[in-house]
C-alpha positions in Angstrom: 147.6 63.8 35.8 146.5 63.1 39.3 150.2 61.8 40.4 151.6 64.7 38.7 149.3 67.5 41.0 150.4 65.3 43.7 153.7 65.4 43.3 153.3 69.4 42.6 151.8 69.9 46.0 154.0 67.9 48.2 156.9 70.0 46.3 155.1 73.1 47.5 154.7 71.4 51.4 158.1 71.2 51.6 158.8 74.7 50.0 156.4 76.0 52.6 158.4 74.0 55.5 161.5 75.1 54.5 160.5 79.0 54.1 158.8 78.8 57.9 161.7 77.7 59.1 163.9 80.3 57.7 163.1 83.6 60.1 164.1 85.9 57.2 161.3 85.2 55.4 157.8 85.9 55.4 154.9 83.9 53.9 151.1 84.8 53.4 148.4 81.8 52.5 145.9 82.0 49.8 143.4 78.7 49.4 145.6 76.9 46.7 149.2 78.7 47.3 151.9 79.6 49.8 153.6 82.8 49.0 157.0 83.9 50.9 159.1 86.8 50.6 162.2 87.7 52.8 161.3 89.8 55.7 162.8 93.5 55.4 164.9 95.4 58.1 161.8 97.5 59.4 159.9 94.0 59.7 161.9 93.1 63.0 161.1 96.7 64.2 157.6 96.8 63.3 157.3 93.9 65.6 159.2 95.8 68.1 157.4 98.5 68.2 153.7 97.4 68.1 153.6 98.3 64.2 152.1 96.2 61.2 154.3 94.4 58.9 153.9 96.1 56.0 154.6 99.1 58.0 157.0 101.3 56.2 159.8 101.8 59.5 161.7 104.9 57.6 158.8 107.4 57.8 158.9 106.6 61.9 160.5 110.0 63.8 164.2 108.5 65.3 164.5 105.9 62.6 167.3 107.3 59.9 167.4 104.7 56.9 169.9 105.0 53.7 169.5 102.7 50.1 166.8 100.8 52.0 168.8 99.8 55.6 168.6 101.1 58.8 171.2 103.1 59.6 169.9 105.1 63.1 167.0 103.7 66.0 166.8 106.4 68.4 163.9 105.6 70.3 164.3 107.7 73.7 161.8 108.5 76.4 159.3 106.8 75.1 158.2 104.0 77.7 159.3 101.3 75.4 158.9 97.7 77.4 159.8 94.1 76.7 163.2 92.9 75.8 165.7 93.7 72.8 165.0 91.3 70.3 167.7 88.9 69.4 167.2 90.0 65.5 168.9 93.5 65.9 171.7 91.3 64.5 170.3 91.7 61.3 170.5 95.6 60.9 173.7 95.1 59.5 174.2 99.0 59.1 173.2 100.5 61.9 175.8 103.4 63.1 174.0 104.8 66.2 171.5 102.5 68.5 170.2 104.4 71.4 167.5 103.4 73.6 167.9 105.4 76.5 165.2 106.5 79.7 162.9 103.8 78.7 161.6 100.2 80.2 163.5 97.6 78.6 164.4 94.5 80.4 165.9 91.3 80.1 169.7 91.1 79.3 171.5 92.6 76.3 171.8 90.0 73.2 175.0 88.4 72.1 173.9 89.2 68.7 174.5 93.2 69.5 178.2 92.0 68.6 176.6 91.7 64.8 176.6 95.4 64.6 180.0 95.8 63.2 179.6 99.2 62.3 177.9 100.5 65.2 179.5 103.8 66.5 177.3 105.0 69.2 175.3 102.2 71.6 173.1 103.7 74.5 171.0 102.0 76.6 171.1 103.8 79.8 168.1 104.4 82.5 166.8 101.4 81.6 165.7 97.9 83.8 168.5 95.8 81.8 170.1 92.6 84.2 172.4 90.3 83.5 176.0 90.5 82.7 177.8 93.0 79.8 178.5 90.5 77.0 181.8 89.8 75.7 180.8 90.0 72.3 181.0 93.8 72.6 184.2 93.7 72.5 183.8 93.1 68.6 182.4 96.5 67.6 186.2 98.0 66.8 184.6 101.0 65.2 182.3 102.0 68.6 183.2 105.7 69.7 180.5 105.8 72.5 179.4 103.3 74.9 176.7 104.0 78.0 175.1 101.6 80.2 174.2 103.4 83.2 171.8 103.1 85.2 170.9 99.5 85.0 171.3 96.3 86.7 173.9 94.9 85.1 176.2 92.7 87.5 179.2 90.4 87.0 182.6 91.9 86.2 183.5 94.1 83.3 185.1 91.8 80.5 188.7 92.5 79.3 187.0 92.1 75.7 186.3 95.6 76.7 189.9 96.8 75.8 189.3 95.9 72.3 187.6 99.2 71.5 190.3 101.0 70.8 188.2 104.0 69.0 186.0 104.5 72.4 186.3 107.4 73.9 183.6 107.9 76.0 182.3 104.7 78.9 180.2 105.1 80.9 179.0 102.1 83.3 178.3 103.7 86.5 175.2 103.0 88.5 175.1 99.1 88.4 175.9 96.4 90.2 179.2 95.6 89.0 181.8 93.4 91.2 185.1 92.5 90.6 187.9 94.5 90.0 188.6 97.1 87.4 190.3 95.0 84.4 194.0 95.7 83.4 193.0 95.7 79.8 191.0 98.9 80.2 194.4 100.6 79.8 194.3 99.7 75.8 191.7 102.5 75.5 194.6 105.1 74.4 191.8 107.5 72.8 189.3 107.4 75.9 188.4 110.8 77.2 186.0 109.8 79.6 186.0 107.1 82.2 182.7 106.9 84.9 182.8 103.3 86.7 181.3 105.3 89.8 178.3 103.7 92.1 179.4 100.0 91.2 180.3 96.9 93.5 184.3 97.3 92.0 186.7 96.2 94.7 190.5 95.3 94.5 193.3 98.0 93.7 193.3 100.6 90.7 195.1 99.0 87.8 199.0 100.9 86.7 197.6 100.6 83.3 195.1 103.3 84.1 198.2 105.7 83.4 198.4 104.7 80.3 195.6 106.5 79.4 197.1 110.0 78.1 193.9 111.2 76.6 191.7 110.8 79.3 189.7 114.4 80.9 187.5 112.7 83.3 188.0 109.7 85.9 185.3 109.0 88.2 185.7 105.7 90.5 183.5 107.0 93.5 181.4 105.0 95.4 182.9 101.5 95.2 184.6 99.4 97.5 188.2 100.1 96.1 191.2 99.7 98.2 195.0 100.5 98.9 196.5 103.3 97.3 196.4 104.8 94.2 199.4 104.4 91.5 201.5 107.0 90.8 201.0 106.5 87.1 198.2 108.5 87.0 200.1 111.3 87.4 201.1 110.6 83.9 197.6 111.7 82.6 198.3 115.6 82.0 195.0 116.3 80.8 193.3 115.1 83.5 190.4 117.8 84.7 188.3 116.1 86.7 189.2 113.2 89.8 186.5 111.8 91.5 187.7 109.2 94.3 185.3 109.4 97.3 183.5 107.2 99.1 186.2 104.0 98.8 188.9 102.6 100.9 191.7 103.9 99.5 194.9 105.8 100.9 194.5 109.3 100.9 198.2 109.9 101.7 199.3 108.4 99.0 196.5 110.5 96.6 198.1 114.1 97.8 201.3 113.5 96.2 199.7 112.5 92.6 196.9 115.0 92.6 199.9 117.8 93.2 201.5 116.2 89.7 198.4 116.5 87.8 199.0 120.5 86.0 195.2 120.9 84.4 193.5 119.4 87.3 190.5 121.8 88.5 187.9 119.4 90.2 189.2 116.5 92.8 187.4 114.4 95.6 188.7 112.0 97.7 188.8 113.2 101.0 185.8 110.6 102.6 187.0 107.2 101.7 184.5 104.7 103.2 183.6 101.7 101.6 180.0 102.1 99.4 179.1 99.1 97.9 176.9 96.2 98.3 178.5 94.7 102.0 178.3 98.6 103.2 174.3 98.3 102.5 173.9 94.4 103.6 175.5 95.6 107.1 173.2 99.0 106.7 170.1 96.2 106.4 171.1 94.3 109.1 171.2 97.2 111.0 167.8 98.3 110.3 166.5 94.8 110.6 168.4 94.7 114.4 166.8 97.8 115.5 163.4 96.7 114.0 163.0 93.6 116.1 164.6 95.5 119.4 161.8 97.8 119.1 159.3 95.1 118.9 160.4 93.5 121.7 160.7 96.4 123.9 157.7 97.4 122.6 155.9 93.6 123.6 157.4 93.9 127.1 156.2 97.4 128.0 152.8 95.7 126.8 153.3 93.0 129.3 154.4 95.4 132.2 151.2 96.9 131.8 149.2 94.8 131.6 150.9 93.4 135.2 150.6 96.8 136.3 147.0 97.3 135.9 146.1 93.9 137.7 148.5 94.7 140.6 146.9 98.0 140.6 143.4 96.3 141.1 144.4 93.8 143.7 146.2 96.6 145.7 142.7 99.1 145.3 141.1 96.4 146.3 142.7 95.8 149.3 143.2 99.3 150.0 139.6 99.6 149.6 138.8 96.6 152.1 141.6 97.9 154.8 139.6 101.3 154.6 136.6 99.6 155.6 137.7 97.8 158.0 139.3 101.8 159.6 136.0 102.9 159.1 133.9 100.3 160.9 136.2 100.3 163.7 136.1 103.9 164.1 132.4 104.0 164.3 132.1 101.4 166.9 132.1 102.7 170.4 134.7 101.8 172.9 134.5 101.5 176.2 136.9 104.7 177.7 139.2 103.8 180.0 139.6 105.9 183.3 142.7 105.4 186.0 141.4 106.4 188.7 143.7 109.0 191.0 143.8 108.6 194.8 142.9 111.8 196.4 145.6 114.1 197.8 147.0 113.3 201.1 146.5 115.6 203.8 149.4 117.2 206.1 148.1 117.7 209.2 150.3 118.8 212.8 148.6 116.0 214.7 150.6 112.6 214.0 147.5 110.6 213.2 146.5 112.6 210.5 150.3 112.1 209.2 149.9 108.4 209.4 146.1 108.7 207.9 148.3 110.6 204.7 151.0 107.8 204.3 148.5 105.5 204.4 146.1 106.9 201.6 149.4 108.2 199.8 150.1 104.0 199.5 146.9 103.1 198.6 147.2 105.5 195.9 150.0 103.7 194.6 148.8 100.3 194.6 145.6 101.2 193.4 148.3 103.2 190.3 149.7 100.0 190.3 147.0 97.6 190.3 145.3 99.8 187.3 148.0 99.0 185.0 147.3 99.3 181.2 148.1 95.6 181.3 144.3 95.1 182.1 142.7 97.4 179.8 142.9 94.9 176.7 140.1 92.3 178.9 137.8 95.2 178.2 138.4 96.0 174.3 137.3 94.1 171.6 140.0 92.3 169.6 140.5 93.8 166.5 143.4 92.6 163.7 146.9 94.8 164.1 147.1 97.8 161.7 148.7 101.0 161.4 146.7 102.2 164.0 147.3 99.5 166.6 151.0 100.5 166.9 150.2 104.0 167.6 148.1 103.4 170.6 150.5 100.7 171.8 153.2 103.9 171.9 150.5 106.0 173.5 150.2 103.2 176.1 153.8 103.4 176.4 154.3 107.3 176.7 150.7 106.7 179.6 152.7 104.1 181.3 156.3 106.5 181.7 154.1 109.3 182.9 152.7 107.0 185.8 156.1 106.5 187.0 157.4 109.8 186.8 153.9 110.5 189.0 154.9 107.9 191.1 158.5 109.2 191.4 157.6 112.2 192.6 155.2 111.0 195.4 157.7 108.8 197.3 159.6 112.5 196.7 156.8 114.0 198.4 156.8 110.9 200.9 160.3 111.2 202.0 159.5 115.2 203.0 156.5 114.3 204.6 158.9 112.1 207.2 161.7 114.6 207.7 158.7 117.3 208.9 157.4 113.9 211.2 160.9 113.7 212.8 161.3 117.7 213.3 157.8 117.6 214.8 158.5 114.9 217.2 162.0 117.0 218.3 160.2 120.3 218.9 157.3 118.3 220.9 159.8 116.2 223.3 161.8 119.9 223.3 158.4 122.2 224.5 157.5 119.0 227.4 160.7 119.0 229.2 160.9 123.0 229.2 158.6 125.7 231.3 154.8 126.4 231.1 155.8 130.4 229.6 158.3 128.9 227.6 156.3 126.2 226.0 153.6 129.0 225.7 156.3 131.0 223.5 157.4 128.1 221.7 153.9 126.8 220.9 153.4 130.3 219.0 156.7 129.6 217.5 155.6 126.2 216.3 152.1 127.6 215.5 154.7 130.2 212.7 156.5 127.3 211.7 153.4 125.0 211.3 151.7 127.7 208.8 154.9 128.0 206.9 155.2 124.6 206.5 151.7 123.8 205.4 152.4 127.0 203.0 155.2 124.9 201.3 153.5 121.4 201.6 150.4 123.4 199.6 153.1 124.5 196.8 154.8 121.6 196.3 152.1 119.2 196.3 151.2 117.2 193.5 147.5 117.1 194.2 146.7 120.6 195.7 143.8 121.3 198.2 140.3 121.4 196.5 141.7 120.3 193.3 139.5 117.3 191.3 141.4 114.2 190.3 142.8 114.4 187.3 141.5 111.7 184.7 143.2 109.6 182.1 142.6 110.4 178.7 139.5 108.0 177.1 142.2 105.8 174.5 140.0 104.2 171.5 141.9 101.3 171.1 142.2 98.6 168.3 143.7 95.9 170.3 145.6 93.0 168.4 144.5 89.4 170.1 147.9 89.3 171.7 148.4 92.7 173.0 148.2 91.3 176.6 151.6 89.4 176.6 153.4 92.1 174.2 152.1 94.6 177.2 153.5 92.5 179.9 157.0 91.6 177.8 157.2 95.2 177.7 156.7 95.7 181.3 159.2 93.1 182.7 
């Protein structure tokens, strides 16, 4: 008896094994037994969707089921997450799968080609990646098929042209490359075509005029290039023609949009290229102008801060040059006086003429000896400056003035003589003549004599009882060396 429960138990191990292994069925354990049971339809869903088990899927709002299958799943809006699970292959009869405006990620199954009667498959506005699966292309009976909205890259597979019952694609709003397959021209009963917002580059396939049925062809924003084929003028029930945004010949557009008879919408007059190298270079662009910016921005910082030193060294020194102004204003220089002869005086005796050439030249050497030359010996010696020059040209403009002085006492010289010589004439003239003549004359010389004083008076530089006039007292800052620049000047 105790082999034969043995034997009974390791038969019911390896029943349990086998049933865990299978994912169609379901087991529950009691304390003796195992008991499995083949997972329904609305078992996959209920995992799905965060419900138990034993859940009964049917009475769920979106979820249509017929003789105990699944024949609708229209769960939209509803911020479902997580990926599609790979068993959706086993809903067998589902028509119409639509998912749309929710959260779902990861990449579509392979096993979504199981749904052999599928009709309708939406899963657009959601966060699906990867590439379309060529599997699709075995749903023959699918009528609708939109992906939009996604991240989906890779190209579109030819399997695609397989569908011959679609009539309605819609794959815009990825990240599709590539270049629009030929076999896309199979789809003799498609009515709508939107490829738009995509990476698609290359020419527009001839076979796109095969397409008689077709209302609506929207190709904008991709990177599509040369011109369009004629054959789509074969597509008389075209409505709508959206081409913007690409590369493509617009001369060679006019011609076929004229053919079209029921078109009433058309765009393709801005043909730049859209996709994903017209955004890397937009990137780069920002990222360029980002790091200029900084490093403008770094240098101004720099600048300043160079600025604001330079502008502390030169207050500082401005500061210490004012100083400087300020202590050698406030110190008190010696004034220096030149000191004018007096005037010479004309008189009619000759001794008094000789008396005024004499002083007249001792005025001038004295002029002469008092040259600014010697005024530096008496100043204190101060650093050059601003200043410095300035009274060097005032010692300049003093020193001209002394000679134009000087000038015009030789002038003053030169008259004195000629009245000498006409003197001495009239004198030697009145002693050779008579006693009642040189009595006339001498009242005639006496006339003369006044007249001539009266002119010696107004033309005289230094007039009778008139003060000597005095230099101007000149502050000086002298430089060390302003002796030999004086005398350089000089010679």
């Amino acid at each position: 008896m105790r082999t034969l429960n043995l034997v009974f138990n390791l038969l019911l191990i390896i029943k349990s094994i086998s049933a865990l292994d299978n994912s169609d069925t379901e087991c529950s354990y009691n304390l003796n037994n195992i008991v499995c049971r083949k997972k329904t339809e609305c078992s996959f869903i209920n995992e799905w969707l965060g419900k138990p088990i034993s859940y009964n899927c049917c009475l769920e709002e979106g979820i249509t089921c017929e003789n105990d299958h699944i024949t609708r799943l229209i769960v939209e809006n509803t911020d479902l997450s997580g990926e599609i699970p790979r068993e959706i292959g086993k809903l067998k009869y589902l028509t119409d799968l639509w998912l749309d405006n929710n959260k779902i990620g990861g990449y579509i199954p392979i096993e979504i080609g199981e749904l052999t009667n599928l009709k309708d498959l939406s899963l657009g506005g959601n966060q699906l990646s990867g590439p379309i699966p060529s599997e699709i292309g075995n749903l023959i009976h699918l009528e609708k098929l939109n992906l939009y909205g996604n991240q989906l890259y890779n190209s579109i597979p030819g399997e695609i042209g397989q569908l011959s019952n679609l009539w309605h694609l819609n794959i815009c709003n990825n990240t599709l490359s590539g270049s629009i397959p030929s076999e896309i021209g199979n789809l003799t009963n498609l009515k709508n075509l939107n490829l738009s917002g995509n990476e698609l580059y290359g020419r527009i396939p001839d076979e796109i005029g095969n397409l008689y049925a077709l209302e609506k062809l929207e190709l904008q924003r991709n990177d599509l290039t040369g011109s369009i084929p004629y054959e789509i003028a074969n597509l008389k029930a075209l409505r709508t023609l959206n081409l913007e945004y690409n590369n493509l010949n617009v001369t060679s557009i006019e011609p076929v949009v004229k053919a079209l008879p029921n078109l009433v919408e058309s765009n393709y007059g801005h043909q730049e290229p859209r996709g994903r190298n017209s955004d890397e270079s937009i990137i780069l662009f920002i990222v360029l102008a980002v790091i200029v910016i900084t490093i403008i921005v770094c240098c101004c910082f720099c600048r300043n801060i160079k600025f604001k030193r330079t502008d502390k060294k030169w207050e500082e020194s401005v500061s210490k040059n004012r100083n400087r102004e300020i202590i050698v204003e406030e110190r008190n220089v010696p004034e220096v006086k030149i000191d004018v002869p007096p005037k010479a005086q004309i008189n009619n005796n000759e001794n008094k003429n000789v008396s005024a050439e004499t002083s007249s030249q001792s005025s001038t050497s004295q002029l002469l000896s008092q040259s600014p030359s010697q005024l530096p010996s008496q100043l204190p010696t101060q650093t050059p400056s601003q200043l410095q020059l300035k009274l060097m040209q005032q010692v300049e403009e003093q020193e001209k003035q002394l000679q134009q002085q000087l000038q015009q006492q030789q002038q003053q010289l030169q008259q004195i003589q000629q009245l000498k010589q006409q003197l001495h004439q009239e004198q030697a003239s009145s002693s050779s003549s008579s006693v009642p003549v040189t009595t006339q004359r001498t009242k005639e010389q006496e006339v003369q004599e006044e007249r001539q004083r009266q002119q010696l008076n107004s033309t005289n530089l230094f007039p009778m009882n008139s003060t000597t006039p005095s230099a101007p007292t000149v502050y000086v800052d002298v430089p060390p060396n302003y002796n030999e620049v004086v005398n350089e000047k000089k010679n």
